[in-house]
N, CA, C and O atoms as a DFTB+ gen file, in Angstrom:
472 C
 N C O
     1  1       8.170      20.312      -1.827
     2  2       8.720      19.071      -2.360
     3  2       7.656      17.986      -2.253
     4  3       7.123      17.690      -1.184
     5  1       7.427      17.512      -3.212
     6  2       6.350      16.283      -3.538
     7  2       6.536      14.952      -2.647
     8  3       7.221      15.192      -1.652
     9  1       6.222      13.967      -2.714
    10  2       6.033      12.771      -2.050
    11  2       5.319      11.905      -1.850
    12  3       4.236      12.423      -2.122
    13  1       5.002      10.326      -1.385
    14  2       4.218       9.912      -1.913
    15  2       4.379       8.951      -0.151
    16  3       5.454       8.616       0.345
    17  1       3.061       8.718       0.435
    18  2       3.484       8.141       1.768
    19  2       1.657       7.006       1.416
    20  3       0.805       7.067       0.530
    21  1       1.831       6.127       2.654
    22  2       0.734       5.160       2.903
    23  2       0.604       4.949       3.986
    24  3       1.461       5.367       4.766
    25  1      -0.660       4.125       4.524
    26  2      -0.855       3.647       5.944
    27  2      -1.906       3.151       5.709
    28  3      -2.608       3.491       4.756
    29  1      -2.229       2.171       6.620
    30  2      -3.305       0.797       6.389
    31  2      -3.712       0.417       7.569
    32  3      -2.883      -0.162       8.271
    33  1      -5.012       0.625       8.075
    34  2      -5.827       0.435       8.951
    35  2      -6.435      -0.845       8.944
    36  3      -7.150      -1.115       7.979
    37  1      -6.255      -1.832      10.007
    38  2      -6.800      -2.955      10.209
    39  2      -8.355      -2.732      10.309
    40  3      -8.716      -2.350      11.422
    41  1      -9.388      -2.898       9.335
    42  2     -10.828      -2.751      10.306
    43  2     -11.386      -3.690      10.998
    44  3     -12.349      -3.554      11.753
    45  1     -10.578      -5.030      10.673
    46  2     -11.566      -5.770      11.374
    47  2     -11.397      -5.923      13.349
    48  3     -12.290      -5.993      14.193
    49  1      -9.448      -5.930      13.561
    50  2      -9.359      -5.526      14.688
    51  2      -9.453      -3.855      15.568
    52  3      -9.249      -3.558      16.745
    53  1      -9.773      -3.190      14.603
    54  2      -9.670      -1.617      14.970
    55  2      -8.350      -0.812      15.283
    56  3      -8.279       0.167      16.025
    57  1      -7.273      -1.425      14.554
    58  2      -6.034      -1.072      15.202
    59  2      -4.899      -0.844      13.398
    60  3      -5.140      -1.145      12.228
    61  1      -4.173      -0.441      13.822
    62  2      -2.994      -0.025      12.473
    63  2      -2.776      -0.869      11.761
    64  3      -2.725      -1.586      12.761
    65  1      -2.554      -1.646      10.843
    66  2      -2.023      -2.859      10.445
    67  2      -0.468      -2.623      10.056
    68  3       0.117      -2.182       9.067
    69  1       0.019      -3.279      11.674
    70  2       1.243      -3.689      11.851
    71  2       1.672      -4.354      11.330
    72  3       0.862      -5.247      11.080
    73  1       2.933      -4.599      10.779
    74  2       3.400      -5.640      10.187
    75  2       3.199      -6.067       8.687
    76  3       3.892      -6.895       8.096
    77  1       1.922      -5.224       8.063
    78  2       1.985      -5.628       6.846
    79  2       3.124      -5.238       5.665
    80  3       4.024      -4.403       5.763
    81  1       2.901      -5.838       4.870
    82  2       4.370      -6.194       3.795
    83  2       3.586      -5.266       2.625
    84  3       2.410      -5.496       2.342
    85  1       4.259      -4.336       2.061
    86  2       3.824      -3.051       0.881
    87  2       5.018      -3.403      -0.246
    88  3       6.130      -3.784       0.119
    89  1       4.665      -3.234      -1.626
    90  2       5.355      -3.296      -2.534
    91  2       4.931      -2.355      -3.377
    92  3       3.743      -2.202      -3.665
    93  1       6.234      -1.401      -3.999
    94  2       5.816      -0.373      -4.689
    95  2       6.572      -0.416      -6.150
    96  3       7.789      -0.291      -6.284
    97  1       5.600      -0.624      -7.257
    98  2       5.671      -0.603      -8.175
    99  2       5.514       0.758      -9.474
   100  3       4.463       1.378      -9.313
   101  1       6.113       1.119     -10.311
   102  2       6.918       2.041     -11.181
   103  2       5.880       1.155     -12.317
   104  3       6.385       0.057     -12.552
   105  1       4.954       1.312     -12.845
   106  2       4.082       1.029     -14.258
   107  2       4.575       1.808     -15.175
   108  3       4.880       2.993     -15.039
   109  1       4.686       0.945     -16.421
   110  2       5.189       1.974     -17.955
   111  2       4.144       0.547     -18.965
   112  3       3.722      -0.599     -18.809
   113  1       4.177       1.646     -19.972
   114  2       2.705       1.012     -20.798
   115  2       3.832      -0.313     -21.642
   116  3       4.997      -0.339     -22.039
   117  1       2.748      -1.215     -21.601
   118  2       3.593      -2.527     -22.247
   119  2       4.495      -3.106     -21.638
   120  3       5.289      -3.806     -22.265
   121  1       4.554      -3.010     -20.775
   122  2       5.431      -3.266     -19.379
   123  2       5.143      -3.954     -18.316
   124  3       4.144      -3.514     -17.747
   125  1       5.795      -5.192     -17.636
   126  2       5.529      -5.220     -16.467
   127  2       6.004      -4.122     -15.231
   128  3       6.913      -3.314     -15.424
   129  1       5.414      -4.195     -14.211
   130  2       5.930      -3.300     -13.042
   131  2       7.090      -3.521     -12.782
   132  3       7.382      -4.706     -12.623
   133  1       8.125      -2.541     -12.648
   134  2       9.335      -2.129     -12.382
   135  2       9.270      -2.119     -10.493
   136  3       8.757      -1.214      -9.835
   137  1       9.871      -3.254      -9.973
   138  2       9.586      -3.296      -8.653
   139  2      10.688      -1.896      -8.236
   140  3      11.827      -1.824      -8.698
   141  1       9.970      -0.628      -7.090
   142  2      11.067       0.195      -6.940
   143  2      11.637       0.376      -5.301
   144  3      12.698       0.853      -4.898
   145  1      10.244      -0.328      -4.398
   146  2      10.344      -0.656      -2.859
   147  2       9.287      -1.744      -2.277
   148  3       8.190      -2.124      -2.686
   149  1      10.043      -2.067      -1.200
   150  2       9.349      -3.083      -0.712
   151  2      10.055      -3.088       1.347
   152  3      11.136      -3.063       1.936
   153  1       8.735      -3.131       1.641
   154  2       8.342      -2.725       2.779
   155  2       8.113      -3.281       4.171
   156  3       8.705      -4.358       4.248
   157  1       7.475      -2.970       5.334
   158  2       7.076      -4.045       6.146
   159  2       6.189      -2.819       6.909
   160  3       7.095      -1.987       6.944
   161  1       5.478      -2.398       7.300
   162  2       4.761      -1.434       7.870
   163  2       5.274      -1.096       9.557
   164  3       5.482      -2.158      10.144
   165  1       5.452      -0.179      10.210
   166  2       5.546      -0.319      11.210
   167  2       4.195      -0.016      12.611
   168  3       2.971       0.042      12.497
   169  1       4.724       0.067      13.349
   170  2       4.102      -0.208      14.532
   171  2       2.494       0.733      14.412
   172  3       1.382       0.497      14.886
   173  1       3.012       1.834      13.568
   174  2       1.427       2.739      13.724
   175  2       0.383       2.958      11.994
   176  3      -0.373       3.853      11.616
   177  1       0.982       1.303      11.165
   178  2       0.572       1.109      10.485
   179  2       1.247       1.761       9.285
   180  3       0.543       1.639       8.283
   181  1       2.489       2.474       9.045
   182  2       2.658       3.469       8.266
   183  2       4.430       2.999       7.650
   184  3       5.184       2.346       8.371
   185  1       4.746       3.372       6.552
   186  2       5.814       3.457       6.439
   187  2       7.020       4.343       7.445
   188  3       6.453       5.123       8.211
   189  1       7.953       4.348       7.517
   190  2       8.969       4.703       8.463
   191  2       9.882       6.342       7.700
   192  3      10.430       7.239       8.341
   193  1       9.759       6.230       6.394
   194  2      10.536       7.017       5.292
   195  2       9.289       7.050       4.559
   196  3       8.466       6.137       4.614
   197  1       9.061       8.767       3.440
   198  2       8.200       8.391       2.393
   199  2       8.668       7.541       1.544
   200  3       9.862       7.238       1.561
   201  1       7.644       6.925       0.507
   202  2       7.871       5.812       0.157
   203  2       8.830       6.364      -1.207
   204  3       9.830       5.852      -1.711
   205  1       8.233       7.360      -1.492
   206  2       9.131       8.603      -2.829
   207  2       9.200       9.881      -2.493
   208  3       8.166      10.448      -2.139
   209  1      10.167      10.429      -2.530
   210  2       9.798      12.320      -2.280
   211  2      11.213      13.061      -2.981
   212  3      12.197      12.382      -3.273
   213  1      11.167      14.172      -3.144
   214  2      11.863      15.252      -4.186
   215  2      12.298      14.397      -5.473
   216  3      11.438      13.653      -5.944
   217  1      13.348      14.433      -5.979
   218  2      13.185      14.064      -7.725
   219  2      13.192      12.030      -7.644
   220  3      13.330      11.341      -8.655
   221  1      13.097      11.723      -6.888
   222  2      12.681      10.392      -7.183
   223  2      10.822      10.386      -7.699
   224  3      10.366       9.707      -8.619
   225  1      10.005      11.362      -6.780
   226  2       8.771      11.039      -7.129
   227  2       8.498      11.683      -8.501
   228  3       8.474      12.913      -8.472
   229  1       8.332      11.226      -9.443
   230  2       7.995      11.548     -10.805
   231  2       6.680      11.494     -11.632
   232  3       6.368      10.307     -11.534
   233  1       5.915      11.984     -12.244
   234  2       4.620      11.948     -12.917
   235  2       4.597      10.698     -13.241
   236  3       5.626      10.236     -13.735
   237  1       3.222       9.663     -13.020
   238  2       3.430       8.651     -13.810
   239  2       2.134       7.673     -13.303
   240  3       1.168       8.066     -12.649
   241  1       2.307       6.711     -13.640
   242  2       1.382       5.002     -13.285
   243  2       2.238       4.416     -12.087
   244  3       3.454       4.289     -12.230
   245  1       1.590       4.049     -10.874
   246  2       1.962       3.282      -9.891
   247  2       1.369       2.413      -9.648
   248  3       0.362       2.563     -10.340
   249  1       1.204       1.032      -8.807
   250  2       1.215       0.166      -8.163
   251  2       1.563      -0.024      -6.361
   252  3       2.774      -0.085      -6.153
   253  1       0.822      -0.106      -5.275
   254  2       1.223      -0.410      -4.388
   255  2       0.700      -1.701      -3.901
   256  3      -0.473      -1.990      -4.138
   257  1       1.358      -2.392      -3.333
   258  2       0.825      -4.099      -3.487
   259  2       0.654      -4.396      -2.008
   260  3       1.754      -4.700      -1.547
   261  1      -0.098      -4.420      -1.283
   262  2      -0.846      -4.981      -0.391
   263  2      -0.805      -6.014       0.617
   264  3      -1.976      -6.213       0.944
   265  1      -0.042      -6.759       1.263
   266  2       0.011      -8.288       1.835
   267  2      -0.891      -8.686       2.512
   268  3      -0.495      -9.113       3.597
   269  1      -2.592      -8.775       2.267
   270  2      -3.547      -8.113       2.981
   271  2      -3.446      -9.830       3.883
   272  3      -2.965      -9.924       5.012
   273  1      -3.896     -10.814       3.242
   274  2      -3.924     -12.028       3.570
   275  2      -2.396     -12.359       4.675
   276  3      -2.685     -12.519       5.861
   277  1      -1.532     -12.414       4.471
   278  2      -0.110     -12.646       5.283
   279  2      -0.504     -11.801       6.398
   280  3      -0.275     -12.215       7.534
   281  1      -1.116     -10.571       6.213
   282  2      -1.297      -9.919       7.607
   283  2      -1.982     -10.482       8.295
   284  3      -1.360     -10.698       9.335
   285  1      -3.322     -11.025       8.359
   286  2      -4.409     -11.712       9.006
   287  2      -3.926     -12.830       9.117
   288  3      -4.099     -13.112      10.302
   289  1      -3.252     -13.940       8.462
   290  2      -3.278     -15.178       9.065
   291  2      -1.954     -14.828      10.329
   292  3      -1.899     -15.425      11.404
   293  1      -0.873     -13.640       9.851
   294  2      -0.277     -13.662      11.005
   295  2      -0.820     -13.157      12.243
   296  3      -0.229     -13.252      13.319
   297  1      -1.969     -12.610      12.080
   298  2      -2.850     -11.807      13.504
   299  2      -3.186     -13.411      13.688
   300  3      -3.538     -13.512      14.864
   301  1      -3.231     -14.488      13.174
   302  2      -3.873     -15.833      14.118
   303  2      -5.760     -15.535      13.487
   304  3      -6.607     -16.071      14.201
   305  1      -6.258     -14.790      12.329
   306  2      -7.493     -14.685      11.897
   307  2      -7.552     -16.146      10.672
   308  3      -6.781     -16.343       9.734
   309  1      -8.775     -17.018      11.121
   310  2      -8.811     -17.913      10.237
   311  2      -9.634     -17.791       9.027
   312  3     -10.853     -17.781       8.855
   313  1      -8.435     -17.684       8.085
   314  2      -9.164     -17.406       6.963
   315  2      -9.095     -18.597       6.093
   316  3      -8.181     -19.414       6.212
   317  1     -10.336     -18.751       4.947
   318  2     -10.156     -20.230       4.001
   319  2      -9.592     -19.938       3.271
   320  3      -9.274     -18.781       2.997
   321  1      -9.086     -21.626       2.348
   322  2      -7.889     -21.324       1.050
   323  2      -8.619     -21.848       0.181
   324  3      -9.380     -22.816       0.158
   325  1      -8.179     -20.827      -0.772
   326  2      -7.745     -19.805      -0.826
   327  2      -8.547     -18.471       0.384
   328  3      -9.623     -18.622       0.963
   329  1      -8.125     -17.907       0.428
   330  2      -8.525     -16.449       1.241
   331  2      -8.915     -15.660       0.577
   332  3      -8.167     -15.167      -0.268
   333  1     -10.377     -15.200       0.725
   334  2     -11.237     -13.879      -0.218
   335  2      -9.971     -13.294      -0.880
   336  3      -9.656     -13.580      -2.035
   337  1      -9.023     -12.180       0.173
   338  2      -8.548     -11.884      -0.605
   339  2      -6.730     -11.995       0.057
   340  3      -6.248     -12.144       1.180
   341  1      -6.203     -11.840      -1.229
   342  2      -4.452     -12.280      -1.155
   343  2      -3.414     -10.668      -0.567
   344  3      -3.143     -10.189       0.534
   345  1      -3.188     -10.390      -1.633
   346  2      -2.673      -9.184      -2.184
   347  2      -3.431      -8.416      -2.819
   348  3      -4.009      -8.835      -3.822
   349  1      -3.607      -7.031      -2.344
   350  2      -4.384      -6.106      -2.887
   351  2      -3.392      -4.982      -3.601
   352  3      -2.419      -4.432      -3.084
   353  1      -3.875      -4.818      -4.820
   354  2      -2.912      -3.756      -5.562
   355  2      -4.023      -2.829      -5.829
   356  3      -5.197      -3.021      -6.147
   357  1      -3.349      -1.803      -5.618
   358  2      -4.434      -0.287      -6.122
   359  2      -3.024       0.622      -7.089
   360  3      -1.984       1.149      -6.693
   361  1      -3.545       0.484      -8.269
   362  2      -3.142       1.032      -8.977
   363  2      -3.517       2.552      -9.335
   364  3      -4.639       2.864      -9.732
   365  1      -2.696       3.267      -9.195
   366  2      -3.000       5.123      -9.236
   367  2      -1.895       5.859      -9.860
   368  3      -0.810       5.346     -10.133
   369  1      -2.161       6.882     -10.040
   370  2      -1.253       8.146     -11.209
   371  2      -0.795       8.979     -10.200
   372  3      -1.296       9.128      -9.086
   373  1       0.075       9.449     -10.609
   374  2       0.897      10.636      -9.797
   375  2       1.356      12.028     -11.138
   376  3       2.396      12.109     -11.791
   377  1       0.322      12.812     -11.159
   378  2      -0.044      14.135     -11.915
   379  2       0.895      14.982     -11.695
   380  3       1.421      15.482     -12.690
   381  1       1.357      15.372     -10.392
   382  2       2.169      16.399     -10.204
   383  2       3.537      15.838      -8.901
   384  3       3.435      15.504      -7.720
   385  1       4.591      15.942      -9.723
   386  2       5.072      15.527      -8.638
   387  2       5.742      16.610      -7.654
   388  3       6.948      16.376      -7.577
   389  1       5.372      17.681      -6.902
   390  2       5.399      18.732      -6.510
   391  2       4.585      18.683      -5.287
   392  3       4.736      19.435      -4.325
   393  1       3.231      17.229      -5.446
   394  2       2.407      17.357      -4.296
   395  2       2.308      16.442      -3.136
   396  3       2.970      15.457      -3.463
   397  1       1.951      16.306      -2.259
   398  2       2.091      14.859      -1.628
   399  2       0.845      14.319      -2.008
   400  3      -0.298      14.764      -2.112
   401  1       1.559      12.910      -2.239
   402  2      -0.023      11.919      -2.745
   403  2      -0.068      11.026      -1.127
   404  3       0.908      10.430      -0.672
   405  1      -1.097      11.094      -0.607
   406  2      -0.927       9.795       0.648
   407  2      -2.248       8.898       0.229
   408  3      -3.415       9.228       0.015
   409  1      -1.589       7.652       0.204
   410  2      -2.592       6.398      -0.578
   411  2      -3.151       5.668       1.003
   412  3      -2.343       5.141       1.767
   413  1      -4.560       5.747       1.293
   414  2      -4.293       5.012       3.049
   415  2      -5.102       3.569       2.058
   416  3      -5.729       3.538       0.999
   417  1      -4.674       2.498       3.076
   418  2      -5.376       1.648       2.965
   419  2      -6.585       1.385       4.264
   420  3      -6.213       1.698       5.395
   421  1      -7.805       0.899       4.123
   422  2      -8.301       0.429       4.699
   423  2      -9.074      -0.810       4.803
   424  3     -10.210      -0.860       4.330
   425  1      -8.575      -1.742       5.348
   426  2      -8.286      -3.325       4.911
   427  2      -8.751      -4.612       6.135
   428  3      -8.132      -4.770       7.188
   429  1      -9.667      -5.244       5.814
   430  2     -10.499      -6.602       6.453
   431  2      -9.993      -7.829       5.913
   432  3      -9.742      -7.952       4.714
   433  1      -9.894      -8.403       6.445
   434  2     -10.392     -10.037       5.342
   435  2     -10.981      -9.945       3.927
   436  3     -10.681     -10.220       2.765
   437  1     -11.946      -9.430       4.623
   438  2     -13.565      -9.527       3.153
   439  2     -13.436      -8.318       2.452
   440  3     -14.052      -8.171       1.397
   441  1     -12.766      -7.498       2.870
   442  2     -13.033      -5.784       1.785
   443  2     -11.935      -4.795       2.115
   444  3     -11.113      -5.173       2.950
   445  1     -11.806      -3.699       1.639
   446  2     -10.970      -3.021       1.137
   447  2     -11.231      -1.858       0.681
   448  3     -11.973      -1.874      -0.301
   449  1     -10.801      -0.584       1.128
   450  2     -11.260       0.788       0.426
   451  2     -10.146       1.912       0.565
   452  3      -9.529       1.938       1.630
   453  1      -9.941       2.521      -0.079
   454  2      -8.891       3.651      -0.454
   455  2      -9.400       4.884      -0.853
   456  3     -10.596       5.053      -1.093
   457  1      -8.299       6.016      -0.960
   458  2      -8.871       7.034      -1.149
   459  2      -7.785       8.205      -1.288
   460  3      -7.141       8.286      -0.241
   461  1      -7.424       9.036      -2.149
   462  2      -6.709       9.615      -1.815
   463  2      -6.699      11.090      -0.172
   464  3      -7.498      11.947       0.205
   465  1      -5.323      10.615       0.291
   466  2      -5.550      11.493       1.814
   467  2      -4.707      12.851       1.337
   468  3      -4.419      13.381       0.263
   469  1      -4.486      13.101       2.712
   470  2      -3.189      14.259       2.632
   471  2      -2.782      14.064       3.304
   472  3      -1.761      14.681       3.609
């Protein structure tokens, strides 16, 4: 059974990013995003439930939206305003839905990198 999970690594403190806020978006062409979850990360950086799994996760265009900025100013990190960066969306496809997709984030102030996991 397929599924689709995340988790987001603080790099600048070296620790999970607790607390951050995830929004998961459903893309169709000509379309805005179809909001389908929305989140809060828990304690070991990760969702609690996959975020999609058996016939909810479907072939298609996604969106997962990021609260990268809300996380850091709530760690007490002073960032300027505007802040490099806000909300980070990484937009990705889901080919088979039969497989698990795991999207990690890995997330600073200043930068940002992804990748598909397992």
């Amino acid at each position: 059974m397929g599924k689709l999970t995340t988790h987001v690594l603080d790099t600048m403190h070296g620790s999970p990013a607790a607390g951050m806020s995830v929004m998961l978006y459903r893309l169709e062409a000509g379309q805005a995003g179809r909001l389908i979850k929305q989140l809060t990360l828990n304690h070991d950086g990760r969702a609690d439930a996959p975020l999609l799994e058996g016939e909810a996760l479907q072939p298609g265009r996604y969106r997962l939206v990021f609260g990268v900025e809300a996380y850091f100013r709530g760690r007490g990190v002073a960032l300027p305003e505007p802040a490099f960066l806000g909300e980070v969306p990484l937009d990705f496809g889901i080919a088979d839905a039969a497989s698990h997709y795991h999207v990690p984030l890995l997330a600073s102030p200043w930068a940002y990198s992804t990748y598909r996991g397992s």
